[in-house]
C-alpha positions in Angstrom: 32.8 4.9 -49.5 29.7 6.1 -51.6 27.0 7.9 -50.7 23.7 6.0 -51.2 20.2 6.2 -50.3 17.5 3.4 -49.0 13.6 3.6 -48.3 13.0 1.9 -45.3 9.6 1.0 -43.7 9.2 1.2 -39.9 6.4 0.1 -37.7 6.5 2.4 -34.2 4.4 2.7 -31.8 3.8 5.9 -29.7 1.8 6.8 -26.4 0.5 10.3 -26.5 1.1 12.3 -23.3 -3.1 11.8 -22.5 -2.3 8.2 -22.9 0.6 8.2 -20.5 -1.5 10.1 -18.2 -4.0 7.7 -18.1 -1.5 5.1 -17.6 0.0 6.6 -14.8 -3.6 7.3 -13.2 -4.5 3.8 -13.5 -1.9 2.5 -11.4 -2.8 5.2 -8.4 -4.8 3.9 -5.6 -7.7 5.4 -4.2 -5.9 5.9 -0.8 -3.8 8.6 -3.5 -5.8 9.8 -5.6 -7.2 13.1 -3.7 -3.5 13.7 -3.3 -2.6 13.4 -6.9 -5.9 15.6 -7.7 -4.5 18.0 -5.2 -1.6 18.3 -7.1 -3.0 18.7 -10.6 -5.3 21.6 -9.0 -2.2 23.1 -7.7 0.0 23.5 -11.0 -3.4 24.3 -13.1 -5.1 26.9 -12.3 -8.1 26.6 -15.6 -8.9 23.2 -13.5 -11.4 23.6 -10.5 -12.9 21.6 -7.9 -16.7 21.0 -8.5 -19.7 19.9 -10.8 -18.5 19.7 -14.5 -19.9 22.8 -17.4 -21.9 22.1 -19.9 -20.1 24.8 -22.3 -17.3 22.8 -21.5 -18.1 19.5 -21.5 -15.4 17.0 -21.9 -15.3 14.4 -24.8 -15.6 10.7 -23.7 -12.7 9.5 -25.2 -9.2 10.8 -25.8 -9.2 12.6 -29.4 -6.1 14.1 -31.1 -5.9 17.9 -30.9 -6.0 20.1 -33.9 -2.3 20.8 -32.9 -3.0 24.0 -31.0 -0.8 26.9 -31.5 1.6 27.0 -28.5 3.5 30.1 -27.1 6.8 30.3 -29.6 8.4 34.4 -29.5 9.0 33.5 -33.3 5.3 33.4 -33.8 4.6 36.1 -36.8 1.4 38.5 -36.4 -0.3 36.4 -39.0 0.1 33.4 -36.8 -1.6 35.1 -33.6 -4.5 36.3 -36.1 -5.5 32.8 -36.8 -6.3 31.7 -32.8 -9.7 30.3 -32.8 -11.3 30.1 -29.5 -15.2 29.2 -30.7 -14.7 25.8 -29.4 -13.8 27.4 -25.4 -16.3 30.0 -26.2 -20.0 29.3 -26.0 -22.7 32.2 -27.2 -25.3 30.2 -24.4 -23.4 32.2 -21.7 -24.6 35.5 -22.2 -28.1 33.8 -21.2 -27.2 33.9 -17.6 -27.0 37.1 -15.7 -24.0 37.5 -13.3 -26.5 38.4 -10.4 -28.6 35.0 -11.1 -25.6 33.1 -9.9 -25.3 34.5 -6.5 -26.7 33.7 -3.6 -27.1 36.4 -1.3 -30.0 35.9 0.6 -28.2 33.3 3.0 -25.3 33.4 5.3 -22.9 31.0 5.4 -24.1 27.3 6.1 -21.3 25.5 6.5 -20.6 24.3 9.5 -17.0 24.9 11.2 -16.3 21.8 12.6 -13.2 20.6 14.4 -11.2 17.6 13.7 -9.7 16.1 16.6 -6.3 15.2 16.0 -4.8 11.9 17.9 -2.2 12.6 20.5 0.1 10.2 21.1 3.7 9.3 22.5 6.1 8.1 20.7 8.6 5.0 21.0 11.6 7.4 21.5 10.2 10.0 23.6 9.1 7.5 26.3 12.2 6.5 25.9 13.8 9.7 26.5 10.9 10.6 28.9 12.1 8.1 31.2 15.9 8.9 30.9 15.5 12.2 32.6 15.0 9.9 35.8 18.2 9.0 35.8 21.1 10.8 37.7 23.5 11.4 34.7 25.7 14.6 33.9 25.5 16.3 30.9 28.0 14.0 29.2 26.4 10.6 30.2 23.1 12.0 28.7 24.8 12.8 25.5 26.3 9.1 25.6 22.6 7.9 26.5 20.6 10.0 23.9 23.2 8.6 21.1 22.5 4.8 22.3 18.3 5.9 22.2 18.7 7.1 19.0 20.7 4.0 17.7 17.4 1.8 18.8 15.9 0.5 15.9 12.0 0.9 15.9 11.0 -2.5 16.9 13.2 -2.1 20.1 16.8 -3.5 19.1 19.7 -1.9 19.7 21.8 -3.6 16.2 24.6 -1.1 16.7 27.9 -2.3 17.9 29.9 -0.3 21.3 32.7 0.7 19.2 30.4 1.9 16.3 28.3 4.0 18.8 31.6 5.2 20.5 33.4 6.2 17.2 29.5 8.5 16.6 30.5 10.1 19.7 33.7 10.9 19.0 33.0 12.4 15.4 29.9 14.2 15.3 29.7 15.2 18.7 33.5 15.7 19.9 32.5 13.4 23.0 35.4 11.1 23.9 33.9 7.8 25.8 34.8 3.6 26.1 33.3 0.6 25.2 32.9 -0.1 29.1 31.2 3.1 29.6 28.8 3.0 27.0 27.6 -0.6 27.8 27.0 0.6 31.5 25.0 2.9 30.4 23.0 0.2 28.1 22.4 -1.5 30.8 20.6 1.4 32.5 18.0 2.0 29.8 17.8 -1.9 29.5 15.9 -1.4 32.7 13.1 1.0 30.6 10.3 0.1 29.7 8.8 -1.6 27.6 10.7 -5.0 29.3 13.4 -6.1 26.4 14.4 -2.5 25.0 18.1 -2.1 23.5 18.7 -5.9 23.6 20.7 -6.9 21.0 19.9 -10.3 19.8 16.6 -12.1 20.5 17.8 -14.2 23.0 18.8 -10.8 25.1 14.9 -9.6 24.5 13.8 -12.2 26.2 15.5 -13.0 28.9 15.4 -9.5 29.6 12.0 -9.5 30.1 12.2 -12.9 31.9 14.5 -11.6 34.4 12.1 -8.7 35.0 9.8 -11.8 36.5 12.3 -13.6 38.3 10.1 -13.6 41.6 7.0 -15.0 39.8 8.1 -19.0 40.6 10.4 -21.4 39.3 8.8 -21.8 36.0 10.3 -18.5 35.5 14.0 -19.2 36.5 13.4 -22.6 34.6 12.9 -20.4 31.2 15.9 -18.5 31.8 17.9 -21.0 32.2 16.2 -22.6 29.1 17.2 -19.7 27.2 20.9 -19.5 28.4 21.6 -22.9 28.0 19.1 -24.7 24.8 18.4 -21.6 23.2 19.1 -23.2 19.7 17.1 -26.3 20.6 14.3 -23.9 21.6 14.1 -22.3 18.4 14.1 -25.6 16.2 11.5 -27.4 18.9 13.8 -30.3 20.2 12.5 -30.2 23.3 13.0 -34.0 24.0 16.3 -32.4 24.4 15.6 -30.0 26.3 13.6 -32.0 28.4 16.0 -34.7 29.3 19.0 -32.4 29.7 16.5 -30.5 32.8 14.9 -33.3 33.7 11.4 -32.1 33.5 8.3 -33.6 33.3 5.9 -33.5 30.6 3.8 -30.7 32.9 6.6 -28.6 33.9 8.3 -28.7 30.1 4.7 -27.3 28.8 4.8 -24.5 31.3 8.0 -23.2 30.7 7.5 -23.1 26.9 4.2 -21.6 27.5 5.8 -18.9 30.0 9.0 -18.2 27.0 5.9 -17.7 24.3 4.4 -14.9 25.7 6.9 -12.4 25.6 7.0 -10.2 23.2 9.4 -10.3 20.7 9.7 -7.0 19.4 9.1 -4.7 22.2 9.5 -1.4 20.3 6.4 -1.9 18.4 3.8 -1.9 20.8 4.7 1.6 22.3 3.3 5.0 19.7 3.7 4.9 16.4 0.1 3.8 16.0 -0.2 4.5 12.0 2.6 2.3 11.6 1.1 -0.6 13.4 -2.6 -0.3 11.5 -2.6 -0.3 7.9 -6.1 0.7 6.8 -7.1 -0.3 3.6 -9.5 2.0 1.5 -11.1 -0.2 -1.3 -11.5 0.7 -4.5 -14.8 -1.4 -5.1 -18.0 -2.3 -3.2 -19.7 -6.1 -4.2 -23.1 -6.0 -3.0 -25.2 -9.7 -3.1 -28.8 -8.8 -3.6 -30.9 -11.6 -3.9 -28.4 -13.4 -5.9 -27.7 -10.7 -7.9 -24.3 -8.8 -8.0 -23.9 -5.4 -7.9 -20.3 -3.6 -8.4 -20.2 -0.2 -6.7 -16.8 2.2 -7.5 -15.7 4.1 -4.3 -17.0 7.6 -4.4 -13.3 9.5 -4.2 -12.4 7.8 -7.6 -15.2 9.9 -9.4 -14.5 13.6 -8.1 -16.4 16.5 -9.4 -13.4 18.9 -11.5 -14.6 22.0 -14.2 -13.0 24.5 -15.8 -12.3 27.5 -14.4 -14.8 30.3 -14.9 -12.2 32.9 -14.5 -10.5 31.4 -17.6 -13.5 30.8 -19.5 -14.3 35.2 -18.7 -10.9 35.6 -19.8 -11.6 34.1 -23.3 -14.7 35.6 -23.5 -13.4 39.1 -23.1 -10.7 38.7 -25.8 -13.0 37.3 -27.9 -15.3 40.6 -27.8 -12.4 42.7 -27.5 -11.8 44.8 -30.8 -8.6 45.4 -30.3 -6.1 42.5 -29.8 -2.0 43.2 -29.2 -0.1 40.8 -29.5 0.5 40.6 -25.4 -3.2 39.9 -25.2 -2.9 36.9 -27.7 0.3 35.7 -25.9 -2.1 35.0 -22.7 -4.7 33.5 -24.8 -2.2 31.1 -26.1 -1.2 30.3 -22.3 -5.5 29.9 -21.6 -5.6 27.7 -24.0 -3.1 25.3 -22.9 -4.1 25.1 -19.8 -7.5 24.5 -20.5 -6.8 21.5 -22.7 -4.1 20.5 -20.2 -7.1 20.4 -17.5 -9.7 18.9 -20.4 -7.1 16.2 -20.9 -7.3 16.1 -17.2 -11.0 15.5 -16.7 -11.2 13.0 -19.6 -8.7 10.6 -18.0 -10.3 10.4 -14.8 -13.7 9.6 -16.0 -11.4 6.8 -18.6 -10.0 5.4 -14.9 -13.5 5.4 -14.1 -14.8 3.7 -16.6 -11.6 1.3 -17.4 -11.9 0.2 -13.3 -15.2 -0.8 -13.3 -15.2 -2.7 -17.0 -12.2 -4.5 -15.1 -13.8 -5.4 -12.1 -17.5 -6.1 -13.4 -15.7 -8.6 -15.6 -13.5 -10.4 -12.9 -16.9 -10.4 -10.9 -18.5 -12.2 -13.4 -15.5 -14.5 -13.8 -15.5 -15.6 -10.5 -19.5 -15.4 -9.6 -19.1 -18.6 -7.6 -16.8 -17.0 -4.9 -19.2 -13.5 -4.9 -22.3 -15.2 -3.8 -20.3 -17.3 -1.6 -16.8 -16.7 -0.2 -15.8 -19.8 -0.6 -12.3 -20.1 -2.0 -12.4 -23.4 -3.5 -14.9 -22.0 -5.9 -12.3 -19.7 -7.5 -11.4 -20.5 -11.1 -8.5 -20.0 -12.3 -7.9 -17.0 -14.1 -4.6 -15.3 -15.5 -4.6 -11.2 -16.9 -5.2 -12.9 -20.2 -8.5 -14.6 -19.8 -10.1 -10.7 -18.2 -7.9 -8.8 -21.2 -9.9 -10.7 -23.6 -12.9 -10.2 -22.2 -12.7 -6.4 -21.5 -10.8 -5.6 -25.2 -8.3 -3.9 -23.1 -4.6 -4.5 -22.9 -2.8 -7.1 -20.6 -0.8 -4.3 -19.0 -3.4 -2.2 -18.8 -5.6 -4.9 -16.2 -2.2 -5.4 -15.0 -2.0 -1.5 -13.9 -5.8 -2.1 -12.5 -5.1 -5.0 -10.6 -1.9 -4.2 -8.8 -2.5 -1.5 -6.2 -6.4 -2.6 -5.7 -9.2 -4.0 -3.4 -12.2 -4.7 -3.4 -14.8 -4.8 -0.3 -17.0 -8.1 -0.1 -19.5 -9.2 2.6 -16.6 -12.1 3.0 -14.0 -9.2 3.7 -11.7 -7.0 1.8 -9.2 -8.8 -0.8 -6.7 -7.3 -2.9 -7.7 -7.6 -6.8 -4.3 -10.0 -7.3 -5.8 -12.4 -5.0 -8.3 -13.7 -7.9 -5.7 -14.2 -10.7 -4.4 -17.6 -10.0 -2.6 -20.5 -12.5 -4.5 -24.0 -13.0 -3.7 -27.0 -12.0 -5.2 -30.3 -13.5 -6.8 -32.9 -11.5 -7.3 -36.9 -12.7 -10.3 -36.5 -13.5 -8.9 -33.6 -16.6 -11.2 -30.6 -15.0 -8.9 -27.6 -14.6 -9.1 -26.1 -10.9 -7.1 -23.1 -9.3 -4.2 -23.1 -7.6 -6.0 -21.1 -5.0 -8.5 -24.2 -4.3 -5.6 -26.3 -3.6 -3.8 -24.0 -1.4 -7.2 -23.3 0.9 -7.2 -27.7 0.7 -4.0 -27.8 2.0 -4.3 -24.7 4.3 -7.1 -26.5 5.6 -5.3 -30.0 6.1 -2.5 -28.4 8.5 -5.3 -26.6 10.5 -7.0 -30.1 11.3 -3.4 -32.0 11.7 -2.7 -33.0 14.9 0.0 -30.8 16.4 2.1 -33.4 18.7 2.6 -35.3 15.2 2.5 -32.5 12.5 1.9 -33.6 8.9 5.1 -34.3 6.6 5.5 -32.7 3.0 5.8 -36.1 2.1 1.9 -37.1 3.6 0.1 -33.9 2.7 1.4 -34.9 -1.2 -0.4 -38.2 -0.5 -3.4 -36.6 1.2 -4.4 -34.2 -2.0 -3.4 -36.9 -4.4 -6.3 -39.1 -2.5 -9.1 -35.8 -2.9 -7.5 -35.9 -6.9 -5.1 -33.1 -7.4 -2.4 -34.4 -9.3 0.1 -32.5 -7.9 3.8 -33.4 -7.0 6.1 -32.8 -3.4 8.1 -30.3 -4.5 5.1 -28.4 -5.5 3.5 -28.9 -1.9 6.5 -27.3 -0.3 6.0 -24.5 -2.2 2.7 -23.5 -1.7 3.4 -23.8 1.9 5.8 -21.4 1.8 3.6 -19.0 0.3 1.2 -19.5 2.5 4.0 -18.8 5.4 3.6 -22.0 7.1 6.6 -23.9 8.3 7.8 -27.4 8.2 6.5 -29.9 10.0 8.7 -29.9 12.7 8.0 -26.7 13.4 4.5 -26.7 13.7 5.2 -29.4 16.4 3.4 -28.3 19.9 3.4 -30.6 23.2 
């Protein structure tokens, strides 16, 4: 086989690392961005918390470096010579005496405050706080702590005897039996909160039941609902139900409305507060004056970051140094990459800046209608394209923006993703969101009467009538997005 030789043309496209650092900001909330601040602070120390330098202010836009010469031992002496450091180097800062910078006239004016710290108990240690008032030897507590810490956190003990035996018997060289370990089950099946360590649903709540067995006959009525037509319960055949009791209309409505009120998951309404409330931080303020809208960007997504002075002396001092070794020039070479490394830095998080509020002052002008006045059926419909175009930046790049955002309205807080919706076109030919039709039939199930739910089939029929040409199949699906079930189980006596 000969050798030969071909000319080929190639087309490539590269990110730079800036541009994958911008990227990567993009897609971080504002709930994490102090932490990923923190972290850049950490690992560079020419970056600095606080108002920006003029000597060192940073360019608006990401520019290609003049390749700077980076640390290499096979550097020659030549090499080291050529290190220019005007551009870090500014002659203005001589103007400035040291002493004009301090202030020491005045103590200290912050303020130490304290920041109270919740205390709280948590789902296991009530637990646990309440198993040390049980009489149990050493080896029964060992048995017991093993089944607390097989609960799952909303309260369900999903672990089988003979799994939580063989635990035993492996990691803590504790022989036991099935018997023994369900006994002591049992016991803590008597804690509190009422339905701990059941193991099915229908266990949670009877357990809880049985802790009101002396509240009337309502009560032993659910139970023996439970036991007997739990299946029927669940899918709302309670014709069935009703004839195999022989209650009354009255009494049949009581006992459901005595088996609703439990509490499902009992584990999650004991500590673990932070896992119960999600607070959202929004990335955005909309403000309505008089008509006219105003986006605001949440102050932690513009943080004040500099250079480092003691850097900047550094430079300074080798630049007015007449002698320069070639360990001195090594450490420049180090300043210098860490001072574009925290330039690079600076200039992406004012490009975040600048990127999130192009993207969101163009979605607010998109959807005006909704701004001024929260009505959902004024949403158009709008895909990444249609604000891509708009902005001149890339698909994925209002992709990144509108992932992981919110925005604060005076109608509430909704996530960025909640404007982008699909079209759907009615008979008259006008183009109207999917979101309008949604909130249409969202608001058709409200109003249905619940003794004779709407059917796929008639809601279809209902929006067809208002002029969305839409088809059964496509009904069923929004309402599954919209987490709303069938008809027959919205059914309520």
């Amino acid at each position: 086989m000969s050798l030969s030789q071909r000319l080929q043309q190639k087309l490539l496209q590269k990110l730079s690392p800036q541009q994958i650092q911008l990227m990567k900001l993009l897609q971080v909330p504002t709930a994490h961005l102090e932490e990923r601040i923190k972290e850049e602070l950490e690992e560079n120390p020419a970056l600095e918390a606080g108002e920006a330098d003029d000597a060192f202010e940073t360019k608006d836009e990401f520019e290609s470096d003049k390749n700077e010469d980076e640390f290499d031992s096979e550097k020659s002496e030549d090499d080291f010579e050529s290190i220019d450091i005007s551009e870090y180097v500014s002659d203005s800062d001589d103007e400035v005496a040291d002493y004009k910078l301090r202030d020491d006239n005045y103590g200290d004016q912050e303020e130490t405050k304290t920041i109270p710290h919740k205390v709280e108990t948590s789902f296991y240690e009530t637990l646990k706080n309440q198993l040390l008032m049980l009489n149990l030897d050493e080896r029964q507590r060992k048995i017991a702590d093993q089944i607390i810490g097989s609960i799952d956190d909303d309260g369900y003990l999903r672990r089988e005897a003979s799994a939580i035996c063989d635990d035993l018997a492996f990691r803590q060289n504790v022989s036991s039996t099935e018997s023994e370990i369900e006994d002591i089950i049992r016991m803590i099946q008597e804690f509190d909160p009422p339905g701990v360590a059941a193991r099915d649903l229908k266990e949670c709540l009877l357990l809880q039941l049985r802790r009101k067995s002396g509240e009337g006959t309502t009560v032993h009525t659910a139970i023996d609902v439970l036991e007997n037509y739990f299946d029927e319960f669940t899918k709302k055949h309670y014709e069935k139900i009703q004839r195999g009791l022989n209650l009354t209309d009255e009494e049949i409505k009581e006992v459901i409305n005595q088996i609703i009120r439990l509490n499902p998951k009992p584990g999650g309404q004991v500590g673990d507060a932070d896992k119960l409330q999600s607070y959202v931080i929004p990335d955005f303020f909309v403000t309505n004056s008089n008509g006219k809208l105003e986006v605001i960007l949440n102050s932690r997504n513009a943080p004040d970051l500099r250079i480092s002075e003691g850097y900047r002396d550094m430079l300074k001092d080798y630049d007015r140094s007449a002698k320069k070794d070639r360990r001195q020039k090594e450490a420049v070479l180090f300043i210098k990459q860490k001072i574009d490394s925290a330039k690079w830095f600076i200039d992406a998080i004012k490009q975040r800046q600048h990127t999130l509020l192009s993207t969101m002052q163009t979605i607010v002008e998109y959807q005006k209608s909704f701004f001024l006045t929260g009505d959902e059926t004024e949403l158009r419909p709008m895909i990444l394209k249609d604000i891509a175009e708009k902005t001149g930046l890339d698909i994925s790049t209002v992709s990144r923006v509108a992932n992981s955002k919110f925005v604060q309205t005076e109608f509430g807080t909704y996530r960025l993703k909640f404007f982008f919706s699909e079209s759907l076109v009615t008979d008259s030919g006008e183009e109207v969101s999917t979101r309008e039709v949604k909130k249409i039939l969202s608001n058709l199930i409200e109003e249905e009467s619940k003794q004779r739910p709407l059917s796929d089939e008639k809601l279809t029929e209902l929006l067809q009538e208002k002029g969305y040409n839409i088809a059964r199949r496509t009904v069923a699906k929004y309402r599954e997005q919209l987490n709303i079930p069938v008809a027959r189980l919205r059914k309520e006596l």
